[in-house]
Backbone bond lengths (Angstrom), bond angles and torsions (degrees), N, CA, C in turn:
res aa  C-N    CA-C-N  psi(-1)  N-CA   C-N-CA  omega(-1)  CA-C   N-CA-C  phi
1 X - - - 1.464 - - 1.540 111.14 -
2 X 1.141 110.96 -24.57 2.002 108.87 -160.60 1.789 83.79 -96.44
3 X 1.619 121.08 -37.21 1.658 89.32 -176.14 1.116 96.63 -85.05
4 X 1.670 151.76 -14.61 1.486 124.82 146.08 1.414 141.08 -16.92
5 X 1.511 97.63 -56.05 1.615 115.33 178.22 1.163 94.21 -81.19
6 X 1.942 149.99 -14.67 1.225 138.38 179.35 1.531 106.75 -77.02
7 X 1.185 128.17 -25.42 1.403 133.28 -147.83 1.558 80.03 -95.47
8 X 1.734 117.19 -58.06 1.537 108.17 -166.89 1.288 114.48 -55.22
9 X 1.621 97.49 -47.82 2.234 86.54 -179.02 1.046 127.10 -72.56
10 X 1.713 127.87 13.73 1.557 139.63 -174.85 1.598 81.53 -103.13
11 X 1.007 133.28 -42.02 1.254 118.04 -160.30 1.715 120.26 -115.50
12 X 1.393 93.07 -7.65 1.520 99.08 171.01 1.908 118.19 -58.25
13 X 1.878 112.92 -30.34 1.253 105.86 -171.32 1.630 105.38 -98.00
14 X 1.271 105.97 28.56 1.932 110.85 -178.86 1.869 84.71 -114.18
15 X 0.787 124.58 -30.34 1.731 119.71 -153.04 1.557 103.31 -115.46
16 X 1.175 119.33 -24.87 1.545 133.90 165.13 1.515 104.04 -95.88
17 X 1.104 109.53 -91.17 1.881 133.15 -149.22 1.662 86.58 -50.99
18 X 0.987 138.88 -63.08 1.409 144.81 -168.41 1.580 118.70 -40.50
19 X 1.500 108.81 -29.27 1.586 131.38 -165.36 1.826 109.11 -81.35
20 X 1.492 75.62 -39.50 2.174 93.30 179.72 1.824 98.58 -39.60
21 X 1.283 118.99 -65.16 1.312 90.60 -149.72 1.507 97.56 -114.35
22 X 1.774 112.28 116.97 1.094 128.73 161.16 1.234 136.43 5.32
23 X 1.627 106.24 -68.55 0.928 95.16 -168.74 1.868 130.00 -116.92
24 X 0.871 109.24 25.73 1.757 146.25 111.66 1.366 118.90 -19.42
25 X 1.335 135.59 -56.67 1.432 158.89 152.02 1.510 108.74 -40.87
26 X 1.447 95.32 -66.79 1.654 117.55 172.72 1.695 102.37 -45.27
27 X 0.867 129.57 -98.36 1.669 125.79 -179.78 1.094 154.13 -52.41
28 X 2.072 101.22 -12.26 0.698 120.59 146.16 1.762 133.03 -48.05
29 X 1.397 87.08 -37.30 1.732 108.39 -179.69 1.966 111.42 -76.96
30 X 1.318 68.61 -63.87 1.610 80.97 -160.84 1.993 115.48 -75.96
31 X 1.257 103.18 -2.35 2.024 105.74 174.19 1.514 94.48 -99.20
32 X 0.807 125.03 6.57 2.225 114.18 -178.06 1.811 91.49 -91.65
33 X 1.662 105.17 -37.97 1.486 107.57 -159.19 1.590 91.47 -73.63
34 X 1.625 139.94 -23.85 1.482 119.04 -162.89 1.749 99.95 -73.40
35 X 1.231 110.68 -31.95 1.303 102.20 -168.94 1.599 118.93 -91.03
36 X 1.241 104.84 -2.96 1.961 127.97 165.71 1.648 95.84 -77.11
37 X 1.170 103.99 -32.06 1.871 107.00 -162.25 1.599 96.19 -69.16
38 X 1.382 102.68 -61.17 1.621 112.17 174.40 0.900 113.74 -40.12
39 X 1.656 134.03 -72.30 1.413 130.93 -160.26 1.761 108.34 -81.24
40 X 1.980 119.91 -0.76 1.316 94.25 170.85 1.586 100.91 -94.34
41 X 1.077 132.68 -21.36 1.859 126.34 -176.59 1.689 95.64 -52.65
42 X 1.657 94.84 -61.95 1.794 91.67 -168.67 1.366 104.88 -28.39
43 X 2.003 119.69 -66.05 1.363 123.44 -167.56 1.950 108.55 -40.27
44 X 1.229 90.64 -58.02 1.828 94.03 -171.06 1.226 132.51 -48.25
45 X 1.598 96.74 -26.17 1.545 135.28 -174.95 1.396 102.18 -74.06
46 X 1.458 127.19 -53.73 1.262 151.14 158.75 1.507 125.65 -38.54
47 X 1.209 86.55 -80.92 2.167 85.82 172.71 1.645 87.30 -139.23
48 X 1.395 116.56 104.20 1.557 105.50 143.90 1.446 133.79 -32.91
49 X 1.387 104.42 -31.99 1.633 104.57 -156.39 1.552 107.17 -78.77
50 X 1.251 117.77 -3.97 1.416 124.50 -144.96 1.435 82.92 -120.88
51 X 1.326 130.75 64.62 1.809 127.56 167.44 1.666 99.65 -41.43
52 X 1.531 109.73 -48.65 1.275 104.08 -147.95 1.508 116.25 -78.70
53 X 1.784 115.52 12.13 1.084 106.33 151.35 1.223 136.67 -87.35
54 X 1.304 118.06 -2.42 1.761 143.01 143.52 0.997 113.54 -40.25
55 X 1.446 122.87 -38.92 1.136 123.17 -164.11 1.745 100.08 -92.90
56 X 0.910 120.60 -33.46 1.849 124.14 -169.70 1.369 94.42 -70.25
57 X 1.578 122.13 -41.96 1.557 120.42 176.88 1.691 116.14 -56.17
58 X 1.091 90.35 -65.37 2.146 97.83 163.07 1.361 106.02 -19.09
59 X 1.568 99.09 -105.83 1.254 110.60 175.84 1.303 134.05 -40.26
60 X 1.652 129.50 -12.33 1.079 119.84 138.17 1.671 138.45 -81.13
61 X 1.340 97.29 -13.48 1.366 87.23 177.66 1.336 112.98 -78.46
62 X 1.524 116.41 -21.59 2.011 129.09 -178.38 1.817 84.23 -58.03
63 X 1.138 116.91 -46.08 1.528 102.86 -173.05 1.475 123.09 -67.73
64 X 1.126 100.46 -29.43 1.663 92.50 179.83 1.201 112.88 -71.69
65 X 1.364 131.35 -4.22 1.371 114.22 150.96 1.442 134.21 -79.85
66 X 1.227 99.52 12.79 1.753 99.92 169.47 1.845 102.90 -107.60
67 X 1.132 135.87 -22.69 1.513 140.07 172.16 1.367 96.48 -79.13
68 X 1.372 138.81 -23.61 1.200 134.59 166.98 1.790 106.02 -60.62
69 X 1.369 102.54 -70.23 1.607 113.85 178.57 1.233 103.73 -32.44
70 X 1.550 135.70 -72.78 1.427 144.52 -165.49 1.289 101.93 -56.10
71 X 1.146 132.59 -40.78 1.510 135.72 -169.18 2.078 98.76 -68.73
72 X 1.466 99.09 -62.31 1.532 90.53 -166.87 1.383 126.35 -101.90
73 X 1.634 106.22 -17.11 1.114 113.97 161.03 1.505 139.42 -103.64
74 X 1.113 121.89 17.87 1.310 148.30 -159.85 1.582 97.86 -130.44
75 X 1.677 104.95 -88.96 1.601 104.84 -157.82 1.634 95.46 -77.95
76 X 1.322 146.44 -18.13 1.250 119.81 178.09 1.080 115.82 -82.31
77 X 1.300 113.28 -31.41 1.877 120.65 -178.47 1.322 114.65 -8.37
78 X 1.257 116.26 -73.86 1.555 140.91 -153.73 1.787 85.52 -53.96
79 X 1.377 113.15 -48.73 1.884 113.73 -160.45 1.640 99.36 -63.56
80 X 1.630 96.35 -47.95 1.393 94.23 -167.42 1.617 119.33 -64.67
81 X 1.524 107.82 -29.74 1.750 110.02 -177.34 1.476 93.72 -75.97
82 X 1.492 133.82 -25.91 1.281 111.54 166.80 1.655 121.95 -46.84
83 X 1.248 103.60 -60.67 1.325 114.28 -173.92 1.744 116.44 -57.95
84 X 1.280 107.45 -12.35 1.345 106.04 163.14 1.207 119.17 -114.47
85 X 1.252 113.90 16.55 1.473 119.82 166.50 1.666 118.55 78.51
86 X 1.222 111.05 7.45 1.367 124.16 171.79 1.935 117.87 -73.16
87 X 1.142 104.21 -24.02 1.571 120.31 172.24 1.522 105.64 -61.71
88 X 0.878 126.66 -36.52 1.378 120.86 -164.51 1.412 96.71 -91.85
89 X 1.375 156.36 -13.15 1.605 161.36 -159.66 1.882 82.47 -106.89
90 X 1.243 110.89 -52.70 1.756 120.15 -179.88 1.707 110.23 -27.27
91 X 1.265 85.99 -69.44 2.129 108.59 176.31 1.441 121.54 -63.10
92 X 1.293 102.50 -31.68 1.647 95.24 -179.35 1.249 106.58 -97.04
93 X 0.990 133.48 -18.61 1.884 143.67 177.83 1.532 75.89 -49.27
94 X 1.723 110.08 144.89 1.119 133.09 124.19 1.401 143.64 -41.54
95 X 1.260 106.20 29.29 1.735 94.52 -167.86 2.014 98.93 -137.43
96 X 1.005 126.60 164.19 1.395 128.60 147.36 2.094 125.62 -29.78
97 X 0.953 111.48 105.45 1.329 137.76 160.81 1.382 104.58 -32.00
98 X 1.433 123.54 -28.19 1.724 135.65 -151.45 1.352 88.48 -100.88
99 X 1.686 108.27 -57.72 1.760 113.97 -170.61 1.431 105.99 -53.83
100 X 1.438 123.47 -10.57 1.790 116.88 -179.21 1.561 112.69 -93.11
101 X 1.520 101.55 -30.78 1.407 95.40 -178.90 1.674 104.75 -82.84
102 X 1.378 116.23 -27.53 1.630 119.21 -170.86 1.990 90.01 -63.03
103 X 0.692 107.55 -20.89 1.833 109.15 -157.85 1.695 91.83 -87.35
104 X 1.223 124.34 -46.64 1.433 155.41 175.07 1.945 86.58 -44.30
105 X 1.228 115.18 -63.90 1.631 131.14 -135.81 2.075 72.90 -93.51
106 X 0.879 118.53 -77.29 1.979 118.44 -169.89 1.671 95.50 -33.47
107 X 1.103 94.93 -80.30 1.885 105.07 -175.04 1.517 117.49 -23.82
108 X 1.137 97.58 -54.18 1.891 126.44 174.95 1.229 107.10 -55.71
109 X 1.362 129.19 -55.16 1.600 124.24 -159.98 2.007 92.85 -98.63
110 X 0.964 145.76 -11.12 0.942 164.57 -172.50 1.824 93.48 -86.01
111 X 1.032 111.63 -75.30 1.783 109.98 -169.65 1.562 114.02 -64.21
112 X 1.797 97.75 -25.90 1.743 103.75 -176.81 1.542 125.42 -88.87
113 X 1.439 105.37 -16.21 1.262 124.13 163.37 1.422 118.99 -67.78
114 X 1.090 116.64 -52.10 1.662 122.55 164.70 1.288 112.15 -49.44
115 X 1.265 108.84 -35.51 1.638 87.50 -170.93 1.962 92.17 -114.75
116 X 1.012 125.69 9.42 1.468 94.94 171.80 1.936 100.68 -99.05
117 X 1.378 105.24 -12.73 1.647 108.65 -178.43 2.053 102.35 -61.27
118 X 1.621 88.39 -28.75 1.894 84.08 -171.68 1.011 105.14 -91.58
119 X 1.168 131.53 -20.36 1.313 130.30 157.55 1.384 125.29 -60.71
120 X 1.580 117.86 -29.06 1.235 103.47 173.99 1.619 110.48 -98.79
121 X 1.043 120.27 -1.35 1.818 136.57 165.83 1.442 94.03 -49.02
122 X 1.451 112.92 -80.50 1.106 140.49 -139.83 1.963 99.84 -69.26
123 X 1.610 105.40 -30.42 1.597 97.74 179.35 1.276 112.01 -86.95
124 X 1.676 103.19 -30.12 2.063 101.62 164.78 1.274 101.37 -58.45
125 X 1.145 150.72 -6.58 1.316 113.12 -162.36 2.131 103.52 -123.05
126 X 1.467 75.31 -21.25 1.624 91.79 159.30 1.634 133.86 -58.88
127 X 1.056 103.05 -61.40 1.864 127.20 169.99 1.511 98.66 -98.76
128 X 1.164 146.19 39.59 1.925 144.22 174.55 1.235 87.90 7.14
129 X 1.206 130.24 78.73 1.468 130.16 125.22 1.443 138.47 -56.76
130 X 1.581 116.65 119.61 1.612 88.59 -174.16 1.310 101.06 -122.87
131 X 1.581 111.98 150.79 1.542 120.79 166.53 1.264 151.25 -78.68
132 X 1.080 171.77 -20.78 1.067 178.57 87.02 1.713 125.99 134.76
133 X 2.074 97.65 71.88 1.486 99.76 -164.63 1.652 107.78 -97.44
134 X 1.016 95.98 104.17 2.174 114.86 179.64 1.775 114.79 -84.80
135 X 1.453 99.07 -8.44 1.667 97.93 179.41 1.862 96.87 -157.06
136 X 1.333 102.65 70.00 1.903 111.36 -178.21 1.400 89.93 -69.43
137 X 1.391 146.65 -21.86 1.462 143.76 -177.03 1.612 99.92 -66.04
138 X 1.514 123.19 -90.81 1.040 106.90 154.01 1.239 151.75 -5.18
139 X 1.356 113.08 -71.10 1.654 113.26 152.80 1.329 136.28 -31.78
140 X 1.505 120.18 -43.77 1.420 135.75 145.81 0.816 116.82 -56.22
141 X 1.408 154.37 -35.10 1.382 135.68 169.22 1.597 108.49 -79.85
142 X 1.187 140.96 -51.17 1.064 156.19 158.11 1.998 89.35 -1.68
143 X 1.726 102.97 -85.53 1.039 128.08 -163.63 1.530 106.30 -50.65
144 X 1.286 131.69 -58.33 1.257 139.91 165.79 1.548 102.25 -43.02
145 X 0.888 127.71 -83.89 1.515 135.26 -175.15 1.566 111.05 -28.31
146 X 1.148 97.32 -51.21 1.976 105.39 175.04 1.436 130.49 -51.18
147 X 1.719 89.77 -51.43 1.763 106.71 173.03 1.752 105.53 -71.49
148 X 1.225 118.60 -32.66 1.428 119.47 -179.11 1.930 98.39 -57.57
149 X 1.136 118.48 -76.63 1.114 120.86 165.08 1.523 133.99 -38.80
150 X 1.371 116.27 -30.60 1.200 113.54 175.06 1.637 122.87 -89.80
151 X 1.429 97.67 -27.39 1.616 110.69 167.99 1.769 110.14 -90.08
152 X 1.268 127.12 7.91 1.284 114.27 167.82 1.919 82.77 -96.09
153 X 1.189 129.93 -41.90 1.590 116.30 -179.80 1.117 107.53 -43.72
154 X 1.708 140.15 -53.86 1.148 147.38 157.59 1.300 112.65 -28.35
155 X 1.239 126.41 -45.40 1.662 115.49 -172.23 1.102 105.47 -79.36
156 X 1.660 124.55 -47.50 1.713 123.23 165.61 1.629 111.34 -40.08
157 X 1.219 132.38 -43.33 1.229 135.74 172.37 1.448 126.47 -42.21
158 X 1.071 96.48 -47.76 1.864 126.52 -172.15 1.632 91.04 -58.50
159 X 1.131 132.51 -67.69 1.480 124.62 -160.80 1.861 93.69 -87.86
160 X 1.184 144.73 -29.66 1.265 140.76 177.98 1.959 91.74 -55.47
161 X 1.258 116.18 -41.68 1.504 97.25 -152.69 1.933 94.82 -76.06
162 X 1.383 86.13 -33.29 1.702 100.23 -163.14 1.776 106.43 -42.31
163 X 1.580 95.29 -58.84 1.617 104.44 153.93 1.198 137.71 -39.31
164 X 1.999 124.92 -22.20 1.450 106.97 178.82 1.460 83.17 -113.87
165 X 1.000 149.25 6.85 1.796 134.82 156.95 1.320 93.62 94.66
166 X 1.467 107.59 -138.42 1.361 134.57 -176.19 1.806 104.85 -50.75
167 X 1.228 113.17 -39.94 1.468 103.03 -179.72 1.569 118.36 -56.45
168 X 1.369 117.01 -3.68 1.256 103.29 -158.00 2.129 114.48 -69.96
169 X 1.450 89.14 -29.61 1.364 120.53 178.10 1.691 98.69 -38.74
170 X 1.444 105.53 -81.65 1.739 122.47 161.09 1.610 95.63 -27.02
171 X 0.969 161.85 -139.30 1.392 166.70 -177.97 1.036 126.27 8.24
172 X 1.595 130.51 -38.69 0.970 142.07 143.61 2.011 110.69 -27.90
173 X 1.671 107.19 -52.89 1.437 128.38 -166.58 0.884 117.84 -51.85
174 X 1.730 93.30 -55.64 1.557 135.24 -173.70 1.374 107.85 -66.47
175 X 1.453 129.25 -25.01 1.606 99.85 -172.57 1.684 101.90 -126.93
176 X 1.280 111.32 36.46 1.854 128.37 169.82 1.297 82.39 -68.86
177 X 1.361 119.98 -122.28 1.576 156.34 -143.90 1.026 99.59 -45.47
178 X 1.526 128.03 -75.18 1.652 121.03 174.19 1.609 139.27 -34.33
179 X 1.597 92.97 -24.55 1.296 115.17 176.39 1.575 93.95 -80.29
180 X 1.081 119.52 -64.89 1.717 124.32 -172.93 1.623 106.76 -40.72
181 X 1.331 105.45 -21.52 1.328 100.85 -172.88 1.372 99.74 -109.32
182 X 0.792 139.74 -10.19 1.443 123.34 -178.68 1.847 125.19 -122.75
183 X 1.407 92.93 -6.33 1.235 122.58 147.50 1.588 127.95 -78.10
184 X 1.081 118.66 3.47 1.638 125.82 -168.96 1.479 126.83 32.81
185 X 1.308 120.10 63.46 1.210 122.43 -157.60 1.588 108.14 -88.17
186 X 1.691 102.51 -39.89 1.173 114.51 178.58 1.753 122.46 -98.39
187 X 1.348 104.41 16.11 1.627 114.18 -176.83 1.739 111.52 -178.65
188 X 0.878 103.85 169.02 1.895 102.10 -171.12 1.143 107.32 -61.51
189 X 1.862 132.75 120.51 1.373 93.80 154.84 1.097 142.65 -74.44
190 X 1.385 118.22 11.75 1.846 101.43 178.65 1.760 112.93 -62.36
191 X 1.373 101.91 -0.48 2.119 114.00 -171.36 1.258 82.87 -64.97
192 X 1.164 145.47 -9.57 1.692 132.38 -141.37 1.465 102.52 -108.96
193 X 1.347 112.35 -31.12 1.345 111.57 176.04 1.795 97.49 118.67
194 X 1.465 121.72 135.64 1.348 108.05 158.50 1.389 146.37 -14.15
195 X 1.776 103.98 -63.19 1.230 96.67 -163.46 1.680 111.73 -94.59
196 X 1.733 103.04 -8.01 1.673 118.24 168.44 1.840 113.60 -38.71
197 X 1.837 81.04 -64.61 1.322 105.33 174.73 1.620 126.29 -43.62
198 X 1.271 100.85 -56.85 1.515 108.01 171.34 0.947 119.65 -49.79
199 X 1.471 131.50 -66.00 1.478 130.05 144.69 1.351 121.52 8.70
200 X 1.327 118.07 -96.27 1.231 144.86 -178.85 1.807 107.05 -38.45
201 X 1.399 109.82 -31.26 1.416 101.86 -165.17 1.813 102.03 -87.70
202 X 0.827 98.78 10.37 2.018 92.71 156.29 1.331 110.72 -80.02
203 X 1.193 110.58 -0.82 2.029 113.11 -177.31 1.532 93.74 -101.67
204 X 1.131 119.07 93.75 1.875 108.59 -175.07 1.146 111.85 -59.95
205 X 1.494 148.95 -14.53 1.441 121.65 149.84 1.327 111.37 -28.61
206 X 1.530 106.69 -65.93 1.811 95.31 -159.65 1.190 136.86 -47.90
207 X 1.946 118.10 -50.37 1.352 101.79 150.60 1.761 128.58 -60.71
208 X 1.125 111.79 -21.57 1.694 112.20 -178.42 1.703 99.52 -41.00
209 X 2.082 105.80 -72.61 1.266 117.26 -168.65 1.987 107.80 -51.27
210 X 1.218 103.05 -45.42 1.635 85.87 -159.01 1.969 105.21 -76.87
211 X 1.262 104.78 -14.53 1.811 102.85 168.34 1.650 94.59 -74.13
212 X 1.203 137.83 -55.65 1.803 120.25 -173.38 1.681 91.88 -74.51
213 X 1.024 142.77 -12.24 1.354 108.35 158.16 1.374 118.65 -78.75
214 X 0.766 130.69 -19.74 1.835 145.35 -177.27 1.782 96.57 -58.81
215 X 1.565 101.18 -57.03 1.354 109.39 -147.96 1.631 101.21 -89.59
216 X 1.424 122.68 -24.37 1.068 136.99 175.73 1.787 132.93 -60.65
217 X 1.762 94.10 -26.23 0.919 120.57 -161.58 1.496 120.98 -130.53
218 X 1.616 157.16 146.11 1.077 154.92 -146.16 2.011 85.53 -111.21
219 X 0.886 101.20 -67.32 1.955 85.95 179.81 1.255 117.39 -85.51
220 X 1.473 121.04 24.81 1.324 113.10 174.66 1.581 111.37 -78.08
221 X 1.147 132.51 -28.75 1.448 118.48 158.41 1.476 131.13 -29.76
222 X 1.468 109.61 -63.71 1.311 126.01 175.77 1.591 103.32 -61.64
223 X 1.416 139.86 -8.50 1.819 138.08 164.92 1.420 102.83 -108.88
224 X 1.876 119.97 0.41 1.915 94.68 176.74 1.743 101.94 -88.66
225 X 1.379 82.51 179.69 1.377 92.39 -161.30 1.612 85.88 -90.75
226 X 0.839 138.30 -58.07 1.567 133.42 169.71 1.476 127.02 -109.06
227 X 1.454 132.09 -143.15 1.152 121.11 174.06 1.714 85.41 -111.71
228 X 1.681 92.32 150.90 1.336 121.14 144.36 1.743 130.01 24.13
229 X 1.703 73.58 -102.87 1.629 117.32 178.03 1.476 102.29 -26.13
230 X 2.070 100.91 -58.35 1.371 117.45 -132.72 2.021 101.01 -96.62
231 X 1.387 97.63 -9.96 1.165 122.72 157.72 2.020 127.48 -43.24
232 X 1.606 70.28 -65.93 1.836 107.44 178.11 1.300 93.46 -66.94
233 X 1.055 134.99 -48.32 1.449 111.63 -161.33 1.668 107.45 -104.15
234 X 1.087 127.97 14.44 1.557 134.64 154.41 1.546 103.51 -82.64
235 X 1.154 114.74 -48.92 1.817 121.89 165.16 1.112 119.18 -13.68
236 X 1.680 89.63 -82.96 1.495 111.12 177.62 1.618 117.84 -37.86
237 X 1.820 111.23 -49.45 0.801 117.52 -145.44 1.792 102.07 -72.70
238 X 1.752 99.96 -35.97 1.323 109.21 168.80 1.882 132.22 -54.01
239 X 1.578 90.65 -32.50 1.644 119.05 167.23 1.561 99.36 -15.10
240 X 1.685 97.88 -80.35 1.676 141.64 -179.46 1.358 94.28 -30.56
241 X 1.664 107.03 -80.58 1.238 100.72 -169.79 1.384 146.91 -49.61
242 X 0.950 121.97 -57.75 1.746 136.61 156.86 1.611 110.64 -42.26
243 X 1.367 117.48 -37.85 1.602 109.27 177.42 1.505 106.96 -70.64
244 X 1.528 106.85 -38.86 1.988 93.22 -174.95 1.980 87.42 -76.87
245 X 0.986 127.90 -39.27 1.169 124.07 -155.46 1.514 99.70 -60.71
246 X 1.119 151.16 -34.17 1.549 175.08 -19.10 1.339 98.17 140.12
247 X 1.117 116.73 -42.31 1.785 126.35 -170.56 1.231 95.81 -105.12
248 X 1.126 143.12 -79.96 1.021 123.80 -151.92 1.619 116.52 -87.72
249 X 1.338 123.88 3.23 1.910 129.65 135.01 1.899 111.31 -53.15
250 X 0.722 79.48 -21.67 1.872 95.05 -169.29 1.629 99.19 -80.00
251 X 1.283 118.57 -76.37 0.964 124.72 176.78 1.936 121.89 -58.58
252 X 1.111 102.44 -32.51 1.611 114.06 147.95 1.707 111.35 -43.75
253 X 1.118 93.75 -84.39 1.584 91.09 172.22 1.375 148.59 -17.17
254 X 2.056 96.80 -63.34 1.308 86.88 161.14 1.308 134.02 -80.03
255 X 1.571 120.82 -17.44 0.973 133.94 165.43 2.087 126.72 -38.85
256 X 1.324 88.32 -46.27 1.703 109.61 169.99 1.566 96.31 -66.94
257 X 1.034 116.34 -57.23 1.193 114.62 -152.90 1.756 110.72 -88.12
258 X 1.122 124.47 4.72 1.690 135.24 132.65 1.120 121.49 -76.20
259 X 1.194 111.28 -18.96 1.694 113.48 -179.87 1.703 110.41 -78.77
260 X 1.177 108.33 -55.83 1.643 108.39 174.46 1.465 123.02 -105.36
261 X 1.859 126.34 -6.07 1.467 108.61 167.63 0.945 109.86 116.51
262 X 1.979 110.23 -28.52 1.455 102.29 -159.24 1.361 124.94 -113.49
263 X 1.313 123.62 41.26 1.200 145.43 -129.92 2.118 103.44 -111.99
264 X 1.366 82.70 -45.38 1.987 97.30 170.42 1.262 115.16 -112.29
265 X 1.525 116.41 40.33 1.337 99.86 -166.17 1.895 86.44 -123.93
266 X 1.590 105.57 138.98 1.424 110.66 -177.81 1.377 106.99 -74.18
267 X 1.339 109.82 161.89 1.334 122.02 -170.50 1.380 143.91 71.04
268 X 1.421 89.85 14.65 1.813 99.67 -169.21 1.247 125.47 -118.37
């Protein structure tokens, strides 16, 4: 029951507190679309005939607001409640360490979903993009499965950043753009080359995005980097990973951080 009520008050001020001020909401929405705007003219500019690379831009840019979330609200968290002294109430609470980040991970996919769904409303309806969804069952699991995996990477994050201190900020920086690029956010990755691609797909966006482009789309087969199926079940497989990986960084953590002292201390 108490990491119940831990999970709700980690996530009550992402799904509530976040909504208060307007216009926050406002830019959240509407700055993902300038840089969707850019990369869909280029496409049109490029090959008209090919709408449906309009469409891979859309739908990727609705995603980069969830690698955004994991990046600043997820893996820095832990640094920043240090610095306000909220880390230290974290450790002595009675409850699971896990129930804060799970509360962290609901709240998170909860505030980013809202706004990357209007974001991607708002660019279909901008450029008339149309879709072609033949397996929305699929697609839902797909989608679920991804964020499960991509927000347990997020929870592994949370105690990795806590550990480099002040650098985390730098890292946070460091893995935007490169990720955008090697994640294929703004174009297929199979453009990347096989073994690029492969690479990259330990970041579960990447297979997440190019299976909902597959499924989203009538030639998205012929631009995924593999099938489907085989997608889903690297997912899964990642699911696994990042959740033990998540715990036992966690438990690393505090462990280090009984060992030398310096674990709640600002500035470090």
């Amino acid at each position: 029951m108490r990491n119940l009520r831990a999970v709700r008050g980690r996530a009550y001020p992402r799904v509530v507190g976040a909504n208060r001020e307007p216009s926050w909401v406002f830019f959240d929405i509407a700055l993902p679309l300038l840089t969707v705007s850019a990369y869909a003219y280029i496409y049109k500019f490029m090959d008209p005939a090919r709408v449906e690379l309009v469409g891979y831009v859309i739908l990727g840019g609705a995603m980069t607001a969830f690698w955004l979330n994991i990046l600043w609200s997820m893996a820095s968290q832990f640094y920043w409640e240090k610095e306000i002294g909220n880390l230290q109430l974290f450790l002595i609470a009675p409850i699971s360490r896990m129930s804060i980040l799970a509360g962290m991970a609901v709240g998170g996919l909860f505030f980013t979903t809202v706004r990357a769904t209007a974001t991607l409303l708002i660019g279909i309806f901008i450029f008339s993009v149309s879709f072609s969804l033949q397996q929305p069952a699929m697609l839902i699991v797909v989608f679920v499965v991804t964020m499960i995996a991509l927000y347990g990477m997020g929870m592994m994050f949370a105690s990795l950043y806590l550990l480099l201190g002040r650098e985390a900020y730098h890292m946070s920086n460091l893995m935007t753009e490169p990720v955008y690029l090697a994640s294929g956010f703004y174009f297929p990755v199979k453009q990347l080359g096989f073994y690029v691609a492969a690479g990259a797909s330990f970041i579960p966006i990447t297979l997440g995005l190019d299976a909902l482009r597959q499924l989203f789309f009538k030639t998205g087969a012929a631009d995924g980097f593999v099938s489907v199926e085989l997608e889903l079940l690297v997912l899964c497989v990642l699911c696994v990973v990042f959740m033990v990986l998540s715990k036992l960084s966690l438990d690393y953590m505090e462990k280090l951080g009984k060992a030398t002292g310096r674990l709640t201390l600002r500035w470090q």
